[in-house]
Every structure is written in C-alpha cells, then in structure tokens.
C-alpha positions as CSV (number, residue, x, y, z in Angstrom):
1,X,-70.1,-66.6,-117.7
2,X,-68.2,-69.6,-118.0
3,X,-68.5,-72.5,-119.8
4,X,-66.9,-75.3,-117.8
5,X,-66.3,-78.8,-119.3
6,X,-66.1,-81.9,-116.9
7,X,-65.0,-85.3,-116.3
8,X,-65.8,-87.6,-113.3
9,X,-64.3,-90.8,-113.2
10,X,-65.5,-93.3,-110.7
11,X,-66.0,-96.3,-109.5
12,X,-64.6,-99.8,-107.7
13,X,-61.6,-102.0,-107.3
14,X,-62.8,-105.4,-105.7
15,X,-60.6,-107.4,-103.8
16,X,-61.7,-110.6,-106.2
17,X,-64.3,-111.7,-109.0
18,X,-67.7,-110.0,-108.3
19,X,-70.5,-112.0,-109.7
20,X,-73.1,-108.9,-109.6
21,X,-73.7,-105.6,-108.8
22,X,-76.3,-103.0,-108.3
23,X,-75.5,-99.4,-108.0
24,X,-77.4,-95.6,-108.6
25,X,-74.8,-92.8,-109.5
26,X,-75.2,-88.9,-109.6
27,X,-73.1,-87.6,-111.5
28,X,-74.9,-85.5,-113.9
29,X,-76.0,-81.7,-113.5
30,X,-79.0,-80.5,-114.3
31,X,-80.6,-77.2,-116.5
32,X,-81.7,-74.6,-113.9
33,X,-81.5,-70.8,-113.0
34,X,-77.7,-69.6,-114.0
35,X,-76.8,-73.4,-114.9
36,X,-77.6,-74.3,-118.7
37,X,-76.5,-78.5,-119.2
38,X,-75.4,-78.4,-123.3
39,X,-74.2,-81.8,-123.0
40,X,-73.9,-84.7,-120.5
41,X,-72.9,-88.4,-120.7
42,X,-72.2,-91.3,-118.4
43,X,-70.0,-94.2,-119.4
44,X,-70.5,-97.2,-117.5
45,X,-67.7,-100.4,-117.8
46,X,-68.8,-103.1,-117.8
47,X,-71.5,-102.6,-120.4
48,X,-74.5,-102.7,-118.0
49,X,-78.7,-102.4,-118.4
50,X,-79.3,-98.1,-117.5
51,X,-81.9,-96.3,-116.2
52,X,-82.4,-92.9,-116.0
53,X,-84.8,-90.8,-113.8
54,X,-84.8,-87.7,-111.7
55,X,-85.4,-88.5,-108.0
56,X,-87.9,-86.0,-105.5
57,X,-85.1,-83.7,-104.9
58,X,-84.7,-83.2,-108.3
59,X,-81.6,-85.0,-109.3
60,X,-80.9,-87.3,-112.2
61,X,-80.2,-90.3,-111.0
62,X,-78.7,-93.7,-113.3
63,X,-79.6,-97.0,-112.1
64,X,-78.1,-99.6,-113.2
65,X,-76.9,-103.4,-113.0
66,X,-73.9,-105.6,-113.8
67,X,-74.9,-109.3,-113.8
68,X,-71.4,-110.4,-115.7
69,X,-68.3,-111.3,-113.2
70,X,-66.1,-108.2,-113.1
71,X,-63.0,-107.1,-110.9
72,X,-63.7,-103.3,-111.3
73,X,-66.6,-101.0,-111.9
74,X,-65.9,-98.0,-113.7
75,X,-68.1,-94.8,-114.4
76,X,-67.1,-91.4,-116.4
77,X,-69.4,-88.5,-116.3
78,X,-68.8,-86.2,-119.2
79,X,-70.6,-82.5,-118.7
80,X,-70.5,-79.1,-120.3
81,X,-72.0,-76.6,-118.3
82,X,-72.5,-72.8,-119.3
83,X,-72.9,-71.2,-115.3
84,X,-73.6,-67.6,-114.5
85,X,-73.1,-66.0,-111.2
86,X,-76.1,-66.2,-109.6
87,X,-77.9,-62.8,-107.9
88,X,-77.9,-62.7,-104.0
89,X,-80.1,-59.6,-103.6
90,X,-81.4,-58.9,-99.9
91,X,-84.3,-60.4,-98.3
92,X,-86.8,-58.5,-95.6
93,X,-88.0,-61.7,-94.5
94,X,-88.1,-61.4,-90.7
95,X,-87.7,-64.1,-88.2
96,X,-91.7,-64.1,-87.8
97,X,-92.3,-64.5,-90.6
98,X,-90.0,-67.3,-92.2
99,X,-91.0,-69.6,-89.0
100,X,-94.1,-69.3,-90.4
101,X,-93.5,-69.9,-93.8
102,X,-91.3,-72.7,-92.7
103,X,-94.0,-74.0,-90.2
104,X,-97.2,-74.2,-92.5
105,X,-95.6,-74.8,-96.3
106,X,-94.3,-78.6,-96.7
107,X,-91.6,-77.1,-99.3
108,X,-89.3,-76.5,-96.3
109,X,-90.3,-79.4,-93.6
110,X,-87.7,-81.9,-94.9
111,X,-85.1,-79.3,-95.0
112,X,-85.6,-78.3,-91.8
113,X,-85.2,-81.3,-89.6
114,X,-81.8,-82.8,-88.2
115,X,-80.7,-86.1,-89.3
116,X,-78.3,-88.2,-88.3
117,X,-75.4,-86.6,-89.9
118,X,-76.2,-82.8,-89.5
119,X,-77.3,-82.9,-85.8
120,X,-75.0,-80.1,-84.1
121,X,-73.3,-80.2,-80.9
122,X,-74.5,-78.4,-78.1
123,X,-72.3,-75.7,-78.2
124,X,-73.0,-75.5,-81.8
125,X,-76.5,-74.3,-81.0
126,X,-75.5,-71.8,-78.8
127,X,-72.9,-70.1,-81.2
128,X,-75.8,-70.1,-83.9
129,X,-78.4,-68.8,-81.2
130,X,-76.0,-66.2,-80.3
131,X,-75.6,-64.8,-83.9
132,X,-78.8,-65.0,-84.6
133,X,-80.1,-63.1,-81.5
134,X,-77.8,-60.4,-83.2
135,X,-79.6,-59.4,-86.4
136,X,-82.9,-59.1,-87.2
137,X,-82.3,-60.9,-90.4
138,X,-82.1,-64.0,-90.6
139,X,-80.4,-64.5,-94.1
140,X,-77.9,-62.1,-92.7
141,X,-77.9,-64.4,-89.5
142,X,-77.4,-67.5,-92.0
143,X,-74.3,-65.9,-93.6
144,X,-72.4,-65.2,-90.5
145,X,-73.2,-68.7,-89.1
146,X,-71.6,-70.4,-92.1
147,X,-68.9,-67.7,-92.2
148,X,-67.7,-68.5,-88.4
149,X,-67.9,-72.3,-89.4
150,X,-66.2,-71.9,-92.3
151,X,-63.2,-69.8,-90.2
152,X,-63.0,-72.6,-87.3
153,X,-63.2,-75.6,-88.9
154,X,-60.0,-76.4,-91.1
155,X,-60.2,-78.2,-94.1
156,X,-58.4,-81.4,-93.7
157,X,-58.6,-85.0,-96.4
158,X,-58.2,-88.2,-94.8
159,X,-59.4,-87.4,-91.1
160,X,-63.1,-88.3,-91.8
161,X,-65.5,-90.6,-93.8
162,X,-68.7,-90.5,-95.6
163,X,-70.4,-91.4,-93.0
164,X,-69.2,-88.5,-89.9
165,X,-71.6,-86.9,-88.3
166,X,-71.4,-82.8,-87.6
167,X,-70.8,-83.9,-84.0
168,X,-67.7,-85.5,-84.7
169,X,-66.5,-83.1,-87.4
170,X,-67.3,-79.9,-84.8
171,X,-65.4,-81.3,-82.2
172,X,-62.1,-82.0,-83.8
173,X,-62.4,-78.8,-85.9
174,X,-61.4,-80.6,-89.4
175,X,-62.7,-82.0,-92.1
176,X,-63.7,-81.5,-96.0
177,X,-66.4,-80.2,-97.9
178,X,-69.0,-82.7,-97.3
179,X,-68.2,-82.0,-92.9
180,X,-68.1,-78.5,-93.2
181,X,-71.7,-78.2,-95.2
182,X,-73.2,-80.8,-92.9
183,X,-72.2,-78.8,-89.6
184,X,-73.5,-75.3,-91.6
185,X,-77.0,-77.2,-92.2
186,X,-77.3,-78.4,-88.7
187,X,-76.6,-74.8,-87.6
188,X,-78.8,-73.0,-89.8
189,X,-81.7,-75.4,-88.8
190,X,-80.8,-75.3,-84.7
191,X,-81.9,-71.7,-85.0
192,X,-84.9,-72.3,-87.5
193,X,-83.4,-71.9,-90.7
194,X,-84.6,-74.4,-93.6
195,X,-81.1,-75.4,-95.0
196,X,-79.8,-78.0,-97.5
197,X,-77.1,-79.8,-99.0
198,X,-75.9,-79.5,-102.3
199,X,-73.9,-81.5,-104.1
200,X,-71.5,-80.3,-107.4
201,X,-68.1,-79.1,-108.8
202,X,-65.8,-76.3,-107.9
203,X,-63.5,-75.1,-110.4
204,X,-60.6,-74.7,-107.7
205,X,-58.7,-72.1,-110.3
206,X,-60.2,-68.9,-110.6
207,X,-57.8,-67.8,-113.5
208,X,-57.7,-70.5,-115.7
209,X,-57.0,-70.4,-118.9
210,X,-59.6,-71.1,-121.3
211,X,-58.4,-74.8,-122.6
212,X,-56.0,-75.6,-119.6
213,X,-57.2,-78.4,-117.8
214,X,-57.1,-79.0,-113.8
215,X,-57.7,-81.5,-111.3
216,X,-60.8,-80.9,-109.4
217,X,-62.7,-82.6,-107.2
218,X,-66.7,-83.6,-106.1
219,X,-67.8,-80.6,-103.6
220,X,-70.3,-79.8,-101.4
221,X,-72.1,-76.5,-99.8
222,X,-75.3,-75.2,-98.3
223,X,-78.5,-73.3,-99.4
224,X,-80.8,-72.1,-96.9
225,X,-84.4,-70.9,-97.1
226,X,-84.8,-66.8,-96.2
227,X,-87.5,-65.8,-98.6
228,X,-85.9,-67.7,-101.4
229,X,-83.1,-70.2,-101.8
230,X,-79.4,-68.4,-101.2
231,X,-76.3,-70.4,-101.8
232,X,-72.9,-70.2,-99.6
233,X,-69.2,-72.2,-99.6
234,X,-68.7,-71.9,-96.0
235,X,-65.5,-74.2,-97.0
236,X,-63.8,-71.7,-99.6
237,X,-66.1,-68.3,-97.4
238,X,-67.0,-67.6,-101.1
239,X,-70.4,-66.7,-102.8
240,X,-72.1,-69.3,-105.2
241,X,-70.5,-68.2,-108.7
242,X,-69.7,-69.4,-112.4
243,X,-67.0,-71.8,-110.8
244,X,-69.8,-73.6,-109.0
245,X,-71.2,-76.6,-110.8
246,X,-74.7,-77.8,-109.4
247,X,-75.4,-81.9,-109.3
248,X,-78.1,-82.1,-107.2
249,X,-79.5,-81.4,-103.7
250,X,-81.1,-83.2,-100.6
251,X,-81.5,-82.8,-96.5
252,X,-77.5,-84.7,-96.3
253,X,-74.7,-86.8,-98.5
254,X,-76.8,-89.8,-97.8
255,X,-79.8,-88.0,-100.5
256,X,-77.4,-87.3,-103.3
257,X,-73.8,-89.9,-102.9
258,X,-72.4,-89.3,-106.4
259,X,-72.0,-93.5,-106.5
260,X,-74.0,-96.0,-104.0
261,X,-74.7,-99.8,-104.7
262,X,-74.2,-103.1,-103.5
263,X,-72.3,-105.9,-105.0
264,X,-71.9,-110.5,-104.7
265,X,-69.0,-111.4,-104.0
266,X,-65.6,-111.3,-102.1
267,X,-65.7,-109.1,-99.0
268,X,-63.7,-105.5,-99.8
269,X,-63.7,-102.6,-102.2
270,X,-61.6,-99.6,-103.0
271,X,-63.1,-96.8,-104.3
272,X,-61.6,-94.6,-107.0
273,X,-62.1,-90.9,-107.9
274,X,-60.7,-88.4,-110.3
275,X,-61.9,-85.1,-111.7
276,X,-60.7,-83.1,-114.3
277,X,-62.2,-79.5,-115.3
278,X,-61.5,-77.3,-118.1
279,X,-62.3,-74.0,-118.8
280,X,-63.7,-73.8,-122.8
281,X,-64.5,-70.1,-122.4
C-alpha cells in the first residue's frame, strides 16, 4: 500500500485584465475499490463562488466563477490518497458473450462508440482485428492491443495538443499519455471492446523514499470492459498499481479536462501546470 500525498497546481496567465471567468476543474480523486481519499482540497485564487458535484461518470467536478478583474487564475488541488494494487484475476468471458453483454446492457453503450478523438486509422483496425482473431479471449486480446500500442508509439511532449485525434497521433507514432490512451480506446472498441479513459496521477518513481518529494505530472490510461472493468498504462506497459492515482473517467479527455472554462476579456491565455507527489508511507 502506499499512501501518496499530492499537489496540482493550475491554472491561467491572461495576456491582459480579464473582467470574468467561468471554469469547472477536476482535480480531485475519489473513494473507490483499492483507492481510499483521507483528505482532499482545492484552492481557488481569486476568491471565487464554488460548487461541488459529481458528474454521470462519476467524477467530482468544482464549478465555479470569478466576476472580479484578474490577470491570472490559479487552482491547487491538495490530495492524500491510500492506493492498493488492484487484482487483475482472469476472465472466461468469451467473444459471444461480451458482444452481448455489451449489445443489450446500457452500462457499456457510451464506452463503446468512437468519438471524435478516439476514431482509429484504418490500419489501426486491422492490427487490432488481427490480434484479436488470435485468442479466444478477449481481455487477453485487450492486453496485447494496448501492449503493441504502447511499444510503437513513442512518448514525445510538445508534438501534440489537447485536442489530437488518434488518427493523427497513430500516424506520426508520438505523443503523450492522453494520445497513447485515446488510440488504445479506439482500438479496443474497433474490435468490440467497451473501453474508457481514465484520468489521474502516476507516481513516476517506483522507489521513493517515504517523505521525498517529486515532480509528477496529470496522466492518462485505459479500462476496458471483459467481464469486469481491467485497467492498463499502455504508456509506461505497466499494470494499474499503488502508484496510480484515479481522478475520474469518461468515453475521452474532453469528459474529464482537469481545468475547462471560458473567460471576458483580452484575446490569449497561457496555461500553467505543476505537480508534485510524495510518498508519506
């Protein structure tokens, strides 16, 4: 087990006086199976009118406004989070019978359709059909898809945006977290896998001292559907473990953007991120 304290900073640099903003962050995890929340803050600067709820995928979402002129919107998300590896026993589930599950329960129906930004190149589909021809299971289909992704695309900052698609990601073979997840979901569900994005932390030090401090970063990987939820990195080809932090989850980024608003006032904005993890035992 670890217990894994965090601190997201966020936020906005405008390029002049902004007269008003409205913005919805998540930034906070939430208590769930081998995740237990024992404390979890968010400062907002300037002071500002908060609301707090927990949207339909499940994640806590604080909505809030700024109606006094400011130059710079800042946010820090303070969490500590006790996570335990998380079991990945084996599923029977046959191809049969998850396109059935997947075809009559409405748990899975948004988490198998493509959108925008997971919609796989053509000769994504045909590596994914050709793995999944290859076993008969298809969680074990759903780990070698993500695996071979994970393998071919390099992990690269600065060569996309928030907005990529897995079309564009696939084709130059690099991106970051988010890319890599979206163009594992778009796989999974070419060969009729329910899969979905989730949104977190990684502690990027596996042996950390407890009290030393490092510089982490917002990530992103995939859970697909094979006769129960099953978490993979494809971007680290590691299993879901104690370093993994959940925030929330959704069908892509666009469900669960750590900060999203709008703002009046001069054209231009800079965004701002830093994370910081420690390890408190």
């Amino acid at each position: 087990m670890n217990r894994l304290r965090i601190r997201h900073i966020t936020g906005y640099r405008y390029e002049g006086e902004v007269q008003a903003s409205y913005n919805e962050a998540r930034m906070l995890p939430v208590s769930s199976e081998a995740q237990f929340v024992l404390h979890s803050s968010l400062e907002i600067a300037p002071v500002s009118s908060n609301h707090g709820y927990i949207d339909y995928w499940g994640t806590r979402v604080s909505s809030f406004e700024v109606l006094t002129p400011h130059k710079e919107l800042s946010l820090t998300a303070t969490s500590l989070v006790e996570v335990r590896n998380r079991p990945h026993a084996a599923h029977p589930l046959e191809w049969s019978e998850l396109a059935s599950q997947a075809a009559t329960s409405t748990t899975y129906v948004e988490q198998a359709k493509q959108t925008k930004l997971t919609a796989p190149a053509a000769d994504l589909v045909e590596l994914a059909e050709s793995i999944a021809a290859a076993h008969t299971s298809p969680c074990d289909a759903a780990l070698e898809i993500c695996t071979e992704i994970g393998r071919q695309v390099e992990y690269v900052q600065g060569v996309t945006g928030v907005q990529s698609t897995a079309r564009e990601s696939w084709k130059d073979k690099r991106g970051v977290c988010q890319d890599i997840t979206h163009i594992a979901i778009g796989a999974l569900r070419s060969v009729g896998i329910p899969a979905r994005y989730v949104s977190g932390y990684l502690h990027p030090k596996p042996g950390a001292a407890i009290g030393e401090t490092v510089t982490g970063e917002s990530h992103a990987w995939v859970e697909w559907f094979c006769g129960e939820w099953r978490g993979f990195d494809p971007t680290n080809l590691i299993d879901i473990g104690e370093r993994h932090v959940i925030v929330g989850r959704g069908r892509d980024y666009n469900d669960i953007a750590p900060l999203r608003g709008v703002y009046a006032g001069p054209f231009g904005s800079q965004l701002f991120v830093k994370v910081e993890i420690t390890r408190e035992s």
